[in-house]
C-alpha positions, 0 to 999 in steps of 0.5 A: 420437505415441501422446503427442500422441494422448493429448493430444488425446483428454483434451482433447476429453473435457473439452471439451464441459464449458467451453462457458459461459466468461466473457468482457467481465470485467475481472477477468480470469484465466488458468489454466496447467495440464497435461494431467490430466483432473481438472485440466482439468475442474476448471479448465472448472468455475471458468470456468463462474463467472469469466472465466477463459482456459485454456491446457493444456500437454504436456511430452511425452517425450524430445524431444518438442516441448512442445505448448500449446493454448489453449481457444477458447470461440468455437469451443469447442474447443482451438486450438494457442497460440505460447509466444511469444505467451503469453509477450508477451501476444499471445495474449490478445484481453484481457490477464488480470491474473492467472495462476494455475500449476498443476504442480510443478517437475517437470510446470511446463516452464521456458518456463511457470514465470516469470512473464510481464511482462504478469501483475500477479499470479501465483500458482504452485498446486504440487499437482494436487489439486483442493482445493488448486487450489481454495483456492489460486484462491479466494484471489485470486478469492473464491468466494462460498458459491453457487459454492463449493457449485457445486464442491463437488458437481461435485467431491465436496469437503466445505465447511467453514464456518469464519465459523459459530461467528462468526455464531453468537456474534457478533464477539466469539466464543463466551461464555468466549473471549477474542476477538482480532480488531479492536474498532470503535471509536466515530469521535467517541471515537477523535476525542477519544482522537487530540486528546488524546493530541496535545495534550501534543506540541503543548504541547511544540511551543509551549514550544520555539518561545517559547524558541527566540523569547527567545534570538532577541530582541536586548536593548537596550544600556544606558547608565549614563546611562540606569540609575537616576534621570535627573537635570536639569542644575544651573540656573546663575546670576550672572554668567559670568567668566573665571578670574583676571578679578574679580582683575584687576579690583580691581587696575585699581580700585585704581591708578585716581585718585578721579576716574576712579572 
């Protein structure tokens, strides 16, 4: 009971400071956290400056139920929220995409610790430190500098701005450094660069199919007539008699009589 009672009363404590959520994003979140007071003002902060649900979680002791209260911005106040519905996503009016875990494995209750169905993007933050839970949210939700600073100052954290040698020096870095990060690379010239580094392949491509194309080609047969010089017949003249017939033919001459010759 005195438990449940704690509960309440750091709830109500950080109440008053999440009155300003976000609502209508699409981008929406949601933060899962326990009952930490430095957590919970923490997490009021960020939704200050993004659409971000709360949802606070109580483990109690022994066989304590485990208590989860969801932070009604309408109301501005915490109202009890089903696991359940948590679980399927019914608990929300806008499904979040993202959900963001915050508890190691002792403080984050099994019920909470996998991912929903529901969630594109999970991002499970081990440390209750509010720096660590500030860059761990920053990397998916990417705080510009003006709210960075906003953190900073509500939550006594020391920026450090690690793009200002870049801007200072430009994109190559400082004179005497060896840059490591992406050259820009003129269109026209990459153009060429691409052209020509494919033209040998494409000479390749055309040889291979011009000899593929030979070996395909069926080669005419030829005949001996047909090699060499073509020759016209021989012209045949005189006059055309059978075998053995100019024989016969004295010998026929020969037994006839003067007269009948």
């Amino acid at each position: 009971m005195n438990k449940m009672h704690t509960f309440f009363i750091a709830l109500l404590l950080v109440a008053g400071l999440g009155h300003t959520v976000h609502a209508g994003n699409k981008d929406r979140a949601v933060i899962v956290m326990p009952v930490r007071y430095t957590v919970v003002q923490f997490a009021f902060d960020v939704a200050r400056i993004r659409p971000v649900e709360l949802l606070a979680y109580d483990k109690g002791m022994g066989d304590e139920p485990l208590l989860l209260h969801a932070w009604d911005s309408a109301a501005n106040n915490w109202s009890p929220a089903d696991i359940a519905a948590y679980q399927d996503g019914s608990l929300f009016a806008q499904t979040p995409k993202r959900v963001f875990l915050v508890g190691d494995e002792a403080d984050l209750p099994a019920e909470l610790a996998a991912a929903p169905a529901w969630a594109k993007d999970v991002t499970p933050i081990g440390s209750l430190k509010v720096l660590d839970m500030a860059n761990a949210i920053n990397s998916k939700m990417k705080f510009s500098k003006r709210e960075w600073k906003r953190l900073a100052a509500r939550h006594n954290l020391k920026l450090h701005d690690e793009n200002a040698e870049k801007r200072r020096y430009g994109r190559y870095g400082k004179p005497g450094t060896t840059y490591s990060g992406p050259r820009k690379v003129n269109p026209l010239v990459a153009r060429f660069r691409s052209l020509k580094k494919d033209k040998p392949a494409l000479k390749e491509a055309v040889e291979e199919a011009v000899e593929i194309e030979d070996a395909t080609t069926e080669t005419p047969a030829t005949t001996p007539e047909a090699e060499g010089e073509v020759k016209a017949p021989a012209l045949v003249t005189g006059t055309i008699s059978e075998p053995g017939e100019g024989a016969a033919t004295a010998e026929i001459e020969a037994a006839m009589s003067p007269d009948w010759k």
